[in-house]
RODO-2510 file (C-alpha; in nm, 4 decimals, decimal comma):
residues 518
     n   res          X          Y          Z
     1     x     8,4018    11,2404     6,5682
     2     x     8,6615    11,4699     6,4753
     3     x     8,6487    11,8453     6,4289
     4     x     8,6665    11,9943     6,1019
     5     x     8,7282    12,3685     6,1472
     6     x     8,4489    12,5953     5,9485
     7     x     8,5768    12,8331     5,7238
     8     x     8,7607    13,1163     5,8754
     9     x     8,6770    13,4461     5,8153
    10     x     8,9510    13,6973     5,6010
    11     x     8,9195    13,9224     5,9155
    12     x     9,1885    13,8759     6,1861
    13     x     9,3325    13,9730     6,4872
    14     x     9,7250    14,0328     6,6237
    15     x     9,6458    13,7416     6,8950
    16     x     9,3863    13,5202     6,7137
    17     x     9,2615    13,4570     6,3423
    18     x     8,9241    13,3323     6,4097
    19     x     8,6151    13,5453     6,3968
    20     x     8,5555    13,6915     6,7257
    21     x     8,1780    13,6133     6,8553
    22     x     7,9221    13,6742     7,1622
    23     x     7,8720    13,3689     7,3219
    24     x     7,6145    13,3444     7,6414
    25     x     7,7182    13,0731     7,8856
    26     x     7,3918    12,9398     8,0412
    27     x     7,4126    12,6933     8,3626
    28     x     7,2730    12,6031     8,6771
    29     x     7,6578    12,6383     8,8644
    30     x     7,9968    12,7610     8,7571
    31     x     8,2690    12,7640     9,0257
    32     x     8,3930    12,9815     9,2232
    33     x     8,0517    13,0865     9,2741
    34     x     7,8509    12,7336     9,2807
    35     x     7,9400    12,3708     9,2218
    36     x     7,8206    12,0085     9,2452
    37     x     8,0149    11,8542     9,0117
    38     x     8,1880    11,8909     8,6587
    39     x     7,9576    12,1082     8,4854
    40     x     8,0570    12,3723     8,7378
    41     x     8,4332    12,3394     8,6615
    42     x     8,3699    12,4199     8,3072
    43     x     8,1414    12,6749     8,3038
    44     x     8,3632    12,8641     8,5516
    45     x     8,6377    12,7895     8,3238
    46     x     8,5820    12,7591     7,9656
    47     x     8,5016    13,1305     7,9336
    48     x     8,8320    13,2223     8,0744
    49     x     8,9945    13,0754     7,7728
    50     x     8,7566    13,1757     7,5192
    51     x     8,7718    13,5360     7,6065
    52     x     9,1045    13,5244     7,6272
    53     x     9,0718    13,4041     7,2679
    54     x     8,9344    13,7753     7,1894
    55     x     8,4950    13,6323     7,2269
    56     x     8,2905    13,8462     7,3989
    57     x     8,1706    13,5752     7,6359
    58     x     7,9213    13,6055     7,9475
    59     x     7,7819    13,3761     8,1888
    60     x     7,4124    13,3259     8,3382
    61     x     7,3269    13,1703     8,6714
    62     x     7,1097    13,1602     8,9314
    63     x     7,1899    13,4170     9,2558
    64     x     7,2086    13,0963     9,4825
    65     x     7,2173    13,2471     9,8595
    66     x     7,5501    13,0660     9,8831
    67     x     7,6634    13,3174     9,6341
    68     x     7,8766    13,5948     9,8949
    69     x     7,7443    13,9276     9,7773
    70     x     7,9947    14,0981     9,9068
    71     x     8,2887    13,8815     9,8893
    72     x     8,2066    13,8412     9,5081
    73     x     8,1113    14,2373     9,4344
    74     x     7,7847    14,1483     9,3201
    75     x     7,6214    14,4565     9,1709
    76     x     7,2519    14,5088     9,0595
    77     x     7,1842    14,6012     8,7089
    78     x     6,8568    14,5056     8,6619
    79     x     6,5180    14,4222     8,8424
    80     x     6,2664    14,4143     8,8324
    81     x     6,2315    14,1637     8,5467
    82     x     5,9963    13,9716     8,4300
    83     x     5,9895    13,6334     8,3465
    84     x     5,6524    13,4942     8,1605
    85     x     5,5981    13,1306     8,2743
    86     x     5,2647    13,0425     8,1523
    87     x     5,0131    12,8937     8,3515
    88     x     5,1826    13,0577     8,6452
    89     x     5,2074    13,4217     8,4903
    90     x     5,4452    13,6748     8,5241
    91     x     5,7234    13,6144     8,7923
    92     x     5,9912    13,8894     8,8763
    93     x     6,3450    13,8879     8,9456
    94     x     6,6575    14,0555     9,0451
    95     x     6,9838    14,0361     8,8064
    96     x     7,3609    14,0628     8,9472
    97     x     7,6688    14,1071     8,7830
    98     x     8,0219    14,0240     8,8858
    99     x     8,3465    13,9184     8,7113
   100     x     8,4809    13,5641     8,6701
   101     x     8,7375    13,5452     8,8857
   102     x     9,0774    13,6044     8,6985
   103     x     8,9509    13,7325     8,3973
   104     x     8,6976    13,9802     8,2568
   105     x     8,4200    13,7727     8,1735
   106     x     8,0861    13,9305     8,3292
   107     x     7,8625    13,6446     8,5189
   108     x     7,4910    13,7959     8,5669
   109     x     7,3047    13,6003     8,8366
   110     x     6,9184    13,5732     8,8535
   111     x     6,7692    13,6571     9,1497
   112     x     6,4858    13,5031     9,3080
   113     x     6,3883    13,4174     9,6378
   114     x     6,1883    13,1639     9,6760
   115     x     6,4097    12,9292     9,3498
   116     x     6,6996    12,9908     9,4663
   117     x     6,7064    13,1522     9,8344
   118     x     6,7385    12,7921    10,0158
   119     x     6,9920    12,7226    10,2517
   120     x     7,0936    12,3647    10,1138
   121     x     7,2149    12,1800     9,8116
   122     x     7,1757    12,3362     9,4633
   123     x     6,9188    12,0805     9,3238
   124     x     6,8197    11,8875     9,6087
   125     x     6,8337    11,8624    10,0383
   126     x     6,9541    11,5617    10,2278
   127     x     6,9443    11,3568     9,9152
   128     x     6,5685    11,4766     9,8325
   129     x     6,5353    11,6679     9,4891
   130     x     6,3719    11,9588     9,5659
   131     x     5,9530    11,9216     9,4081
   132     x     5,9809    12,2432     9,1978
   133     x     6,3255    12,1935     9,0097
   134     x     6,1154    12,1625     8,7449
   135     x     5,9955    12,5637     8,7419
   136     x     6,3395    12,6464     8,8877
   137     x     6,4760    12,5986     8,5714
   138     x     6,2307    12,6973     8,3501
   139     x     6,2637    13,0281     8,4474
   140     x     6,6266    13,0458     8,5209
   141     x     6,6485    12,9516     8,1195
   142     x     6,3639    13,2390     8,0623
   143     x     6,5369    13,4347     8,2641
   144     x     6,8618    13,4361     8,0531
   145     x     6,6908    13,5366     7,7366
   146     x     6,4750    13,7832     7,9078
   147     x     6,8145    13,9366     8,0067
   148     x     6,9473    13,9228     7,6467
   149     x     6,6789    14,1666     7,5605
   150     x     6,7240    14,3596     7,8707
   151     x     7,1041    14,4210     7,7881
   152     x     7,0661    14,4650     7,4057
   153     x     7,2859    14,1580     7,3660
   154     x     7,2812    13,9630     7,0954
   155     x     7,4658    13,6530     7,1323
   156     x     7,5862    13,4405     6,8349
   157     x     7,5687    13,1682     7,0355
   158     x     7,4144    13,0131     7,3454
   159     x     7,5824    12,7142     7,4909
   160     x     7,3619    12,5246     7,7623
   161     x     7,4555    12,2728     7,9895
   162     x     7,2499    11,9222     8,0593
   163     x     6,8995    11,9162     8,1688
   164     x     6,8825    12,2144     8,3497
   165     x     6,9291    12,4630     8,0854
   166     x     6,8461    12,2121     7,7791
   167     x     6,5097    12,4132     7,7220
   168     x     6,6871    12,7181     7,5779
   169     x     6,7178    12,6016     7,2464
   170     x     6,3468    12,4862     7,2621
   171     x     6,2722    12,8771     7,3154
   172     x     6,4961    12,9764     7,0759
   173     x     6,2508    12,7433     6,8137
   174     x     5,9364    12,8600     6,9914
   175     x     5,8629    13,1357     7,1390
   176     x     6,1365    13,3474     7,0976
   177     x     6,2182    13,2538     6,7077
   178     x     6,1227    13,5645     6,5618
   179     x     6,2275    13,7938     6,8246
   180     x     6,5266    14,0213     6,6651
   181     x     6,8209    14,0061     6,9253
   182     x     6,7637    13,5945     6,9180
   183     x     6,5888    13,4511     6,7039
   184     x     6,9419    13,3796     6,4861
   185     x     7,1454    13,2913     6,7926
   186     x     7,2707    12,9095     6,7355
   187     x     7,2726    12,6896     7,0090
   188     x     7,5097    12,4248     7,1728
   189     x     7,3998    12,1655     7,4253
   190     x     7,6696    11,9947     7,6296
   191     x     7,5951    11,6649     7,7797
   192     x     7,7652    11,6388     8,1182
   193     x     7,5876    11,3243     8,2277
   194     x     7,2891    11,1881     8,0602
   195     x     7,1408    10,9922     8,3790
   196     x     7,0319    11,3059     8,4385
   197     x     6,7302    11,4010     8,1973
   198     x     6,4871    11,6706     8,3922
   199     x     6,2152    11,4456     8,3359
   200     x     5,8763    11,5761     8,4819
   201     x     5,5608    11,5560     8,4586
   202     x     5,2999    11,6677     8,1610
   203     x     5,1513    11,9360     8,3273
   204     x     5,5217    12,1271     8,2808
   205     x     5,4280    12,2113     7,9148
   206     x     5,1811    12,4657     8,0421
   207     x     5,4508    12,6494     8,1953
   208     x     5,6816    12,6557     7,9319
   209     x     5,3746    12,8162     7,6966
   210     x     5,5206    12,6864     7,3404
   211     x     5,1734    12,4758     7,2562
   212     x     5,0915    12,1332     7,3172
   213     x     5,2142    12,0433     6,9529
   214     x     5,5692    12,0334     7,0817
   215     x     5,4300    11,7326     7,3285
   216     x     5,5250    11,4676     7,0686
   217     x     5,8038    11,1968     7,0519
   218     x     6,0107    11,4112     6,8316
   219     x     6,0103    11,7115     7,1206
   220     x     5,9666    11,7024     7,4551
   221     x     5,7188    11,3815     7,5156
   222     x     5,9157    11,1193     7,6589
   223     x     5,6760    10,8308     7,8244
   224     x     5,4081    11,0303     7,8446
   225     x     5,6063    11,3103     8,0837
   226     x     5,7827    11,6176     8,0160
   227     x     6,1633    11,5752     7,9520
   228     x     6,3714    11,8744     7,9270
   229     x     6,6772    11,7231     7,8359
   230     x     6,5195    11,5087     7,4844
   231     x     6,3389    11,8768     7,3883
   232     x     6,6961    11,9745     7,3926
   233     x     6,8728    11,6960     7,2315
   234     x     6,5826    11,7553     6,9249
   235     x     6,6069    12,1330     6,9130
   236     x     6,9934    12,2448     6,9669
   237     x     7,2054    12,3148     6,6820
   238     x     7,4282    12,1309     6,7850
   239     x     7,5493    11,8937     7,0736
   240     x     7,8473    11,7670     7,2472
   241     x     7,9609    11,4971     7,5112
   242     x     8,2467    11,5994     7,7297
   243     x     8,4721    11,3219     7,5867
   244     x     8,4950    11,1535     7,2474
   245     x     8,4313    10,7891     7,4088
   246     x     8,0990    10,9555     7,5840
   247     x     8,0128    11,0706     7,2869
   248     x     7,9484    10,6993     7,1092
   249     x     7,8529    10,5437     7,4526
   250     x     7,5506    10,7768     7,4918
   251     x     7,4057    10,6182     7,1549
   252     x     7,4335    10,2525     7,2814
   253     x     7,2002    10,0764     7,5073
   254     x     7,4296    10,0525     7,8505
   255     x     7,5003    10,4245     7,8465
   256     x     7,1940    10,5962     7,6733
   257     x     6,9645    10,6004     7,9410
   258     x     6,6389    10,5570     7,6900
   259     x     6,7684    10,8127     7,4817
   260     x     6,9831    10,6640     7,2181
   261     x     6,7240    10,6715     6,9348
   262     x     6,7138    11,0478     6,9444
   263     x     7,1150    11,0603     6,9736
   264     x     7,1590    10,8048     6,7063
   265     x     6,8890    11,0273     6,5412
   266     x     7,1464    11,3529     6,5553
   267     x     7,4491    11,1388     6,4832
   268     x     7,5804    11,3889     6,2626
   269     x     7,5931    11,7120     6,4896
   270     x     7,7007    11,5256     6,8002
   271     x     8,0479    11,5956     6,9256
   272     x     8,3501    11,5281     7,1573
   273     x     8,5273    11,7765     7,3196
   274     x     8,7316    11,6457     7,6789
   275     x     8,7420    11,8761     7,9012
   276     x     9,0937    12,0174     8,0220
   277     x     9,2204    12,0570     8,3535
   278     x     9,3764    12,3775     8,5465
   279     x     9,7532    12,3384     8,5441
   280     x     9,7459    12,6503     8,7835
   281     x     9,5968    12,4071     9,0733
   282     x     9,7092    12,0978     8,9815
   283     x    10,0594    12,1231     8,9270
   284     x    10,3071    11,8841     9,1572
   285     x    10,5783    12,1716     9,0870
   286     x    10,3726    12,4506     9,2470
   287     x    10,1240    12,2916     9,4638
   288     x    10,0992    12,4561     9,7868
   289     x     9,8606    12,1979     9,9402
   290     x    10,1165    11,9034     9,8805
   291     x    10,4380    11,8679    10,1196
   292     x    10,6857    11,9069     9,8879
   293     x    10,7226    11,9684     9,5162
   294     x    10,8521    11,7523     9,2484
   295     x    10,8860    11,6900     8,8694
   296     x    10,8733    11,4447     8,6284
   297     x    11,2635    11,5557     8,6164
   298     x    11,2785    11,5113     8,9827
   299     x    11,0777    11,2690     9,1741
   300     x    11,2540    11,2203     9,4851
   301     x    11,0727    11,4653     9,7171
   302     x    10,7443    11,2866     9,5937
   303     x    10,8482    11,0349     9,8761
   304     x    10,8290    11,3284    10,1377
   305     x    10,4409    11,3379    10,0341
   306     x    10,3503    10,9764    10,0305
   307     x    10,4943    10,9926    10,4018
   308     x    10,2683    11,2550    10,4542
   309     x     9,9765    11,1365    10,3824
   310     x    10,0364    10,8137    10,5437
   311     x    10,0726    11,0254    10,8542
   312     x     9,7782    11,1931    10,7451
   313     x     9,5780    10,8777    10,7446
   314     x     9,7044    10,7211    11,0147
   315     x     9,9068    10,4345    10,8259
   316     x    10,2144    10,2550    10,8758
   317     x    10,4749    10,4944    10,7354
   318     x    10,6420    10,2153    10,5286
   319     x    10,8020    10,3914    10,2105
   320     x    10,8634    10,0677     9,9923
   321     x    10,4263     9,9811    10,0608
   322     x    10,2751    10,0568     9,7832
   323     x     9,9922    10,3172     9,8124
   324     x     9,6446    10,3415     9,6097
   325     x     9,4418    10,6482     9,6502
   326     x     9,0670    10,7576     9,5513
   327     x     8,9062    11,0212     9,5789
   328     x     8,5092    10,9925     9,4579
   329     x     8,1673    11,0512     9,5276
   330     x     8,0483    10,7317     9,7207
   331     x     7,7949    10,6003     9,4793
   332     x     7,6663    10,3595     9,1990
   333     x     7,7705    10,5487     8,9104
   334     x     8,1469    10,5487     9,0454
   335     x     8,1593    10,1511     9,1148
   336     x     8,2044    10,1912     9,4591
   337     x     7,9780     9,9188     9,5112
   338     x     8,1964     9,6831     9,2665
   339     x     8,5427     9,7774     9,4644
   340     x     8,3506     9,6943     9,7692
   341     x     8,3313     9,3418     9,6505
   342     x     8,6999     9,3656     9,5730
   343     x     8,8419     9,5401     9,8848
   344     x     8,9210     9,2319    10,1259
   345     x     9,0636     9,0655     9,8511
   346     x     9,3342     9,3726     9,7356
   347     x     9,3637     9,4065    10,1288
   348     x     9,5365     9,0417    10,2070
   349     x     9,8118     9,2218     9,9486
   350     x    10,1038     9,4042    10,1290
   351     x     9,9393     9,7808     9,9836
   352     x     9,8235    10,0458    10,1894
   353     x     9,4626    10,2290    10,0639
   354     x     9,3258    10,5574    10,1379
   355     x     8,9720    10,6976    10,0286
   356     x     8,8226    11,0544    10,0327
   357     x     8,4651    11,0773     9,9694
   358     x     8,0785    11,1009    10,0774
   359     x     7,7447    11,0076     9,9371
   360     x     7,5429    10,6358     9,9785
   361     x     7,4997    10,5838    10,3464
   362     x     7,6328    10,2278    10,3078
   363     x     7,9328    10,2992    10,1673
   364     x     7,9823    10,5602    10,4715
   365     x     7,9918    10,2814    10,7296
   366     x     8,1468    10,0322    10,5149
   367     x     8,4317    10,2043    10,4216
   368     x     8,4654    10,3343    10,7523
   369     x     8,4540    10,0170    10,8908
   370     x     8,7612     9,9014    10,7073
   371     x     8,9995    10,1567    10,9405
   372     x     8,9280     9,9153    11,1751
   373     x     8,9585     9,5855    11,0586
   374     x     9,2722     9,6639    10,8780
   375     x     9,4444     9,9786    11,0675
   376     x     9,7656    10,1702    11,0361
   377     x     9,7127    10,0113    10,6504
   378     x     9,3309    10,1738    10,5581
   379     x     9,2585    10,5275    10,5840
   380     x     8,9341    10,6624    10,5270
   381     x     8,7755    11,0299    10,4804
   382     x     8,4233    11,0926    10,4871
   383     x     8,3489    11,4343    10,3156
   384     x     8,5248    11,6315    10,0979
   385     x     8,8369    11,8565    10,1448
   386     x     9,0505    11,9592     9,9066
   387     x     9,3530    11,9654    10,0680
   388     x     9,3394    11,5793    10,1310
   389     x     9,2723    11,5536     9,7415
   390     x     9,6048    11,7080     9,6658
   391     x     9,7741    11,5158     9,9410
   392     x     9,6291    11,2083     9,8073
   393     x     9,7475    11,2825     9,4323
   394     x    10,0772    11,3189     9,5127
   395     x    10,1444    11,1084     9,8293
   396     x     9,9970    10,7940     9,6348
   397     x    10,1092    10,5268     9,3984
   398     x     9,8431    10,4594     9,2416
   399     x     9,4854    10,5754     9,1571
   400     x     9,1670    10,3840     9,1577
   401     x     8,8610    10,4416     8,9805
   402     x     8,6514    10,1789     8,9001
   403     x     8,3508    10,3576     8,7666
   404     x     8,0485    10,2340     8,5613
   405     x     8,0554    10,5485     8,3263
   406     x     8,2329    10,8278     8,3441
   407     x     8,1573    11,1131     8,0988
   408     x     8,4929    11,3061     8,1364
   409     x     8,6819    11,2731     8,4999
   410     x     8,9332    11,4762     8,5961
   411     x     9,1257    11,2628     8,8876
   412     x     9,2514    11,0089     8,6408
   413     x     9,4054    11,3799     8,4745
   414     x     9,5067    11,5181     8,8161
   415     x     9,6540    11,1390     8,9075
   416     x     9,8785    11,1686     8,5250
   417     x    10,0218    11,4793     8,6076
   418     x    10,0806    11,4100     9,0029
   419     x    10,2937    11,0930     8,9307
   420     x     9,9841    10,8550     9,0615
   421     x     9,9489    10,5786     8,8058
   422     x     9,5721    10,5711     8,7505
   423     x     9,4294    10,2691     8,7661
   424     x     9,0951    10,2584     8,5395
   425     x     8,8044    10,1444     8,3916
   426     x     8,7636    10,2112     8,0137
   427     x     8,5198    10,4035     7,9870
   428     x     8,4245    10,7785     7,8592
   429     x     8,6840    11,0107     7,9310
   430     x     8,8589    10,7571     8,1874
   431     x     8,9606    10,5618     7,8141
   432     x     9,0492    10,8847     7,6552
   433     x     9,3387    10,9943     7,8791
   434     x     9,4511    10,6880     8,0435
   435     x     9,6842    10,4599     7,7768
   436     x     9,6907    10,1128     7,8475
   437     x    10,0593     9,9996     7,9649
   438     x    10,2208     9,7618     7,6930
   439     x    10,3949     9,4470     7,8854
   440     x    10,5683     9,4154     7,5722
   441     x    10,6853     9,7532     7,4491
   442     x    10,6483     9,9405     7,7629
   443     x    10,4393    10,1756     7,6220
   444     x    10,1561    10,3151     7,8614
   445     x    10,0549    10,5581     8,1050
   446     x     9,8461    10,3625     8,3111
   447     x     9,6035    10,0211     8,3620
   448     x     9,2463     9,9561     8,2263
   449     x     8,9976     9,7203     8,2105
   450     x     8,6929     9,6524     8,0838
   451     x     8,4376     9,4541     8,2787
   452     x     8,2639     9,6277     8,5829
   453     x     8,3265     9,3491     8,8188
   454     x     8,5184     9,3067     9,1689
   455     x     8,7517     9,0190     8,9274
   456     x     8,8317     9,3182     8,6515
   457     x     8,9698     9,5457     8,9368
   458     x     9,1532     9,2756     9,1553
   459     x     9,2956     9,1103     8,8584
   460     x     9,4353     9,4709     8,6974
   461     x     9,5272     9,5988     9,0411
   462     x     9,7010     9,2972     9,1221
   463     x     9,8828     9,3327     8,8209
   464     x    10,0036     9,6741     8,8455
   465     x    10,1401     9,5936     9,2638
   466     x    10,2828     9,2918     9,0910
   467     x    10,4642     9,5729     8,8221
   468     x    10,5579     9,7947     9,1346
   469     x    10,7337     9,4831     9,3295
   470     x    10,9384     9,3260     9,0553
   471     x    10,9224     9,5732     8,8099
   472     x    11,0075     9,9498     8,9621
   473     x    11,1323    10,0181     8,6258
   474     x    10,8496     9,9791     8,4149
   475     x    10,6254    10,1638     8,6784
   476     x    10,8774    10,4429     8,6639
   477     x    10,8560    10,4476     8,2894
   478     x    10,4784    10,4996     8,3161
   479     x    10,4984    10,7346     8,5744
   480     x    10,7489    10,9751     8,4161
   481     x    10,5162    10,9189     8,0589
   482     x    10,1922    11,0350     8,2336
   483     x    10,3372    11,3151     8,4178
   484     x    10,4266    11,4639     8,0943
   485     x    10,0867    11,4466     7,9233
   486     x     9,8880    11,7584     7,9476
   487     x     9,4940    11,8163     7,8788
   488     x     9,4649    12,1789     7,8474
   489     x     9,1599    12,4073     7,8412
   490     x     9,3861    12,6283     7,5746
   491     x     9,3412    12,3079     7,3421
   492     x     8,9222    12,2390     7,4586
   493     x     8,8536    12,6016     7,3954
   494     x     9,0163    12,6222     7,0680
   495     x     8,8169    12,3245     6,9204
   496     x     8,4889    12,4916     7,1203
   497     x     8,5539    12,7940     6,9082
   498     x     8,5140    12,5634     6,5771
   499     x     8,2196    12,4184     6,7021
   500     x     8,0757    12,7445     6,7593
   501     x     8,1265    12,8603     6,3953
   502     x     7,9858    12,5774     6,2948
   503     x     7,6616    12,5710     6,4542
   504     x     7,6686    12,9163     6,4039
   505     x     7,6724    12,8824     6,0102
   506     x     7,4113    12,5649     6,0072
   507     x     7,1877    12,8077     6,1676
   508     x     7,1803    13,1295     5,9762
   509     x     7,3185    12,9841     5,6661
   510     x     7,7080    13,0185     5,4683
   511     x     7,5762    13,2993     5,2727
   512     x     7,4834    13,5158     5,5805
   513     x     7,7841    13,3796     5,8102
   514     x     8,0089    13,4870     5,5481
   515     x     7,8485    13,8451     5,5487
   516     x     7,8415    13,8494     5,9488
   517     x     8,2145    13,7620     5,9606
   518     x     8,3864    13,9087     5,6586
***
């Protein structure tokens, strides 16, 4: 669904014509300080760009003991505070601030031993997700608007992110509706991954305190248990996917994950915004991780990587082999299990493969297996390092991902700009960025298909060697096409900043938005 900027206010600025808001950022990671996956790219982002935009923007999230005090300049600024959580009763905590890296945006981090003082994963330990994620949450999302009141801050808006923080806007409804600094505040839920739901069990509604009316299909009953995630989906203002496709798979049956009634339910104020990517990082020109730099102007010294990383790897430094790269988590969701039924079959081709990645056990000792059986021409990481990521962007030929759903992605991005021909299934945000290459017009910046079988990815991968043996021209073409495209956060945050007016002015009404902003 497209975005159809709200009415601008007449006030203005030298830099930016938009009304200038307070928007409260809350999440369960944000990099630098804490990350699992995307959701902590764009929360440690997002608010670069916005408040670069002229918003006063802030960040909450927890004070994970991962989090350097020092190293970050964490200061105190308030504790003790408490957080009501119902049945439980008042619990106390500590709040932090610091300062997003590169930019003024203040990050407060809640404080509280025994959520968030564990020496392990943020949600979960050797695969395990930890019992009480449940009241972890809870009162992180407390926590935040306990901390509005705390700070006199009145935010215009408070954008949450997936499960963890999806019971905001149920506050915002409930308990906290009336309360002066809030009680207005519009909210916007972004959907990072709906396999992921917070779903627990009934008991949970006697911690969140908001009466056992809300326990209905309409709120937070889902199957007779507690799901954070649908109360959210019923009670933001709005809500967004982190790519358009996402945003119409999550309605349909293979993507909605039991949800899709309540989506198709919300049709209307559901969005899709892709996420961008840091050109500052991942840049080929100025990469400092990569052997040598290149441009779409200028690809010879792209060679010099691709013979680095076959050195890297251990393969046969052959420059006229082909190379595919990946670099994934090693599970379901990212079809790792479907190129496993395709890998001995691509192998008996004359291309070289090389894989970075950790997660399903299996796949560990699979994939490591392959070195073996076919060496100098398989190289396999397991882990993550994020050196070998940029060595495998630009060193390779082509990138793979085969995944079953993929909300945004960012590799298939990195892989555009790096000169790696991505390689892709058409889904989410993978369909968004990747164009299909035209045999007939040569139009195209990469290869998709559709089915989620090892006969999809042999047949398109075959294809696209075939292209790079008797075709170097066309894969050239493509190459120098996809290393132009750019998905910037400068372009996500503007159309973020519409979507915040808008929710804004659904919930307190055009006649006081005007006034607010005039």
């Amino acid at each position: 669904m497209d975005i159809v900027p709200a009415k601008r206010s007449k006030r203005k600025t030298e830099a930016h014509e938009s009304p200038k808001m307070s928007i409260l950022f809350v999440a369960s990671e944000a990099v630098p300080f804490a990350k699992e996956g995307g959701l902590g790219d764009v929360v440690g982002t997002l608010p670069k760009f916005l408040h670069a935009m002229g918003h006063d923007v802030r960040i909450v999230i927890p004070r994970y003991y991962r989090v350097d005090k020092e190293k970050y300049g964490l200061k105190m600024i308030a504790g003790p505070m408490g957080v009501w959580m119902g049945v439980i009763g008042m619990m106390w905590c500590a709040v932090y601030e610091a300062r997003l890296p590169g930019s003024g945006v203040p990050v407060y981090f809640i404080e509280h031993e025994n959520f968030f003082g564990r020496d392990s994963g943020l949600y979960s330990k050797d695969g395990k997700g930890f019992l009480d994620n449940d009241n972890r949450f809870v009162f992180l999302s407390r926590a935040a608007l306990e901390l509005c009141k705390t700070l006199f801050f009145k935010p215009d808006v408070i954008h949450v992110h997936d499960w963890h923080t999806a019971i905001v806007p149920v506050f915002l409804n409930t308990a906290y509706r009336y309360e002066p600094l809030l009680g207005d505040s519009a909210t916007l839920l972004t959907i990072h991954n709906m396999q992921h739901q917070g779903d627990f069990y009934r008991g949970l509604m006697d911690v969140l305190d908001i009466g056992r009316e809300h326990f209905n299909p309409r709120g937070l009953e889902f199957y007779g248990r507690t799901n954070l995630l649908k109360g959210g989906l019923y009670h933001a203002t709005l809500l967004n996917a982190v790519s358009p496709t996402y945003s119409q798979e999550i309605r349909t049956p293979a993507h909605d994950w039991r949800l899709g009634g309540v989506l198709r339910e919300r049709a209307s104020d559901l969005y899709g915004i892709l996420n961008g990517v840091d050109y500052e990082e991942w840049d080929p020109e100025t990469d400092r991780l990569i052997a040598a730099n290149y441009s779409e102007s200028d690809l010879s010294d792209k060679a010099i990587c691709k013979q680095d990383l076959q050195k890297e790897f251990k393969l046969h430094e052959r420059p006229e082999v082909p190379v595919i790269g990946m670099v994934s988590r090693l599970v379901r969701q990212k079809g790792i299990d479907i190129l496993a039924g395709a890998i001995h079959r691509m192998m008996s081709w004359d291309v070289q493969f090389v894989l970075l990645g950790n997660g399903e056990p299996w796949a560990h000792h699979f994939f490591s297996d392959l070195c073996s059986k076919y060496p100098g021409r398989f190289g396999c990481y397991i882990g993550y390092s994020n050196p070998l990521a940029h060595k495998i962007e630009a060193g390779s030929d082509f990138f793979l991902m085969p995944s079953r759903f993929e909300p945004c992605g960012l590799n298939q991005m990195f892989s555009l700009r790096y000169g790696a021909v991505p390689i892709v299934r058409a889904v989410g945000g993978l369909n968004d960025t990747v164009e299909n290459y035209d045999d007939q017009t040569g139009d195209g910046t990469g290869f998709k298909f559709n089915d989620p079988t090892p006969e999809a990815i042999i047949g398109t991968t075959g294809w696209a060697v075939h292209l790079y043996y008797n075709r170097r021209e066309a894969i050239e073409g493509i190459v120098r096409r996809g290393m132009r495209k750019r998905f910037t956060w400068e372009g996500s945050a503007k159309k973020y900043e519409e979507l915040y007016l808008r929710a804004v002015k659904k919930r307190i009404g055009d006649a006081r938005f005007n006034e607010r902003f005039k």
